[in-house]
C-alpha positions as CSV (number, residue, x, y, z in Angstrom):
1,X,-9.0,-25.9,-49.7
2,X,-6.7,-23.7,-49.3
3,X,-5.5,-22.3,-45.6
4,X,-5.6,-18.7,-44.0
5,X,-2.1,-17.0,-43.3
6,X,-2.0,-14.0,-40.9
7,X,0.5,-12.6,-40.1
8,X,1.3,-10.1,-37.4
9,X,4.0,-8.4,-35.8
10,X,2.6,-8.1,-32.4
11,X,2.9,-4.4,-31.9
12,X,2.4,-2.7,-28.6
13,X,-1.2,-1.1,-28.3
14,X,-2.3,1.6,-25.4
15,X,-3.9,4.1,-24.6
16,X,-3.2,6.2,-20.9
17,X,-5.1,9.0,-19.9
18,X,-3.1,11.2,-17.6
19,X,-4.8,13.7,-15.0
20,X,-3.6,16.7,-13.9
21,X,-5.3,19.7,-11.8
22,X,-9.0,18.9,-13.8
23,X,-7.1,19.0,-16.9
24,X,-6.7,15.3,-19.0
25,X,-4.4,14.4,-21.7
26,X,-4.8,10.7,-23.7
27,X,-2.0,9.2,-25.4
28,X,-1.9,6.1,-27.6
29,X,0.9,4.0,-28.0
30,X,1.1,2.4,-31.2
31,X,4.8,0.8,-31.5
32,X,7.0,-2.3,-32.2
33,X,7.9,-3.6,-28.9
34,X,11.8,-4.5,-30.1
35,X,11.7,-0.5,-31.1
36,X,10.6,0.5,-27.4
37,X,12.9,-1.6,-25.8
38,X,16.3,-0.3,-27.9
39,X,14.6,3.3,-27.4
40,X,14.4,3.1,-23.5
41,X,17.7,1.8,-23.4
42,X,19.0,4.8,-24.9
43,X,17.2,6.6,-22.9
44,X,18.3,5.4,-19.6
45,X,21.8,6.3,-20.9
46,X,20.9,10.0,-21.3
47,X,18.9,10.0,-18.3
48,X,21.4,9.5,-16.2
49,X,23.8,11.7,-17.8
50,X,21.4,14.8,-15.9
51,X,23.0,16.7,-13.2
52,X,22.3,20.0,-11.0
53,X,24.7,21.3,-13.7
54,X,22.1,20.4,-16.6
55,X,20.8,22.8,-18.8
56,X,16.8,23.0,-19.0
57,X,17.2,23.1,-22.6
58,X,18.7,19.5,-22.3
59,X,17.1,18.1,-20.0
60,X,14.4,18.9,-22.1
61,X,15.8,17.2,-25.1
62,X,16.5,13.9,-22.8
63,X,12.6,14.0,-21.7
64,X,11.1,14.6,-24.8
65,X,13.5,11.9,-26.1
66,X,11.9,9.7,-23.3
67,X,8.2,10.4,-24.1
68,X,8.9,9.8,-27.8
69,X,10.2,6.3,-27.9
70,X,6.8,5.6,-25.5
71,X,4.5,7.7,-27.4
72,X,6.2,9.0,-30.3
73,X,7.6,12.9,-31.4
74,X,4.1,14.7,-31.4
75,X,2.5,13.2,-28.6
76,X,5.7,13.4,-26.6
77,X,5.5,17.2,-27.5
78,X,1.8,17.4,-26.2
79,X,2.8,15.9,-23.3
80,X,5.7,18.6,-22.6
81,X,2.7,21.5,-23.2
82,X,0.8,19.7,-21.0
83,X,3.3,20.0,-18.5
84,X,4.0,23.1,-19.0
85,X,7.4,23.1,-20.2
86,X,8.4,21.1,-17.0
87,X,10.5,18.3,-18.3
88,X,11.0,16.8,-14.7
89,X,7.1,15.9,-14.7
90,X,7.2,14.6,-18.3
91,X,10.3,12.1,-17.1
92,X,8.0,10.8,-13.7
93,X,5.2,10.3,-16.1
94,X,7.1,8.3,-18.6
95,X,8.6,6.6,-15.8
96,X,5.7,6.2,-13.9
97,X,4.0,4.6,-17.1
98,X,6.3,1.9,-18.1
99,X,6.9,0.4,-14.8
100,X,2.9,0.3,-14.1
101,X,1.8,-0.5,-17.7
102,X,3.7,-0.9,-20.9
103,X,6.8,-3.1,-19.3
104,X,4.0,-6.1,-19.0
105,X,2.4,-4.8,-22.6
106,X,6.3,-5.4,-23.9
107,X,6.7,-8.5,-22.6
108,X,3.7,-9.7,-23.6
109,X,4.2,-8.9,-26.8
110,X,7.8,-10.7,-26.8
111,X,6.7,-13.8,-25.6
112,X,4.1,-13.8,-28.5
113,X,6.8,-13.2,-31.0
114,X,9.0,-15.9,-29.6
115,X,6.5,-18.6,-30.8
């Protein structure tokens, strides 16, 4: 007989549903966890390169840099709109996320990989 192989890479799954005001926005994270990990390190090191000084336009950039390695480029820019433009939000929700949710969903997914 011969035996079943699967293989899988153990990729980060998630959906979040964030509330605002009466107004809702769901995103899905879909995402290697090795990815997420070299992508938040990167952007710790931009984050905290922001200063009084900081232009909106970059601190922009940095935050939709942030939401992107979570969620990826479009949904990072939905998440901006949603926000209206306010990149400060879009960094506490990012934030907010990975320390309540997707660390433990990335470590999971490490540990799993290890074997």
């Amino acid at each position: 007989m011969f035996r079943k192989n699967t293989l899988t890479l153990n990729r980060v799954y998630d959906t979040v549903k964030i509330t605002e005001g009466g107004e809702t926005l769901t995103l899905h994270v879909n995402s290697d966890p090795s990815r997420i990990v070299v992508g938040l390190s990167q952007a710790q090191k931009r984050l905290v390169t922001i200063t009084a000084e900081t232009p909106d336009e970059e601190r922009e950039e940095i935050a939709l840099f942030f939401a992107s390695v979570l969620f990826g480029d479009e949904q990072a820019r939905k998440l901006l709109d949603f926000y209206y433009g306010d990149s400060s939000c879009v960094v506490s929700v990012c934030a907010q996320y990975f320390a309540k949710r997707l660390k433990k969903l990335i470590t999971k997914a490490q540990k799993k990989n290890a074997k």
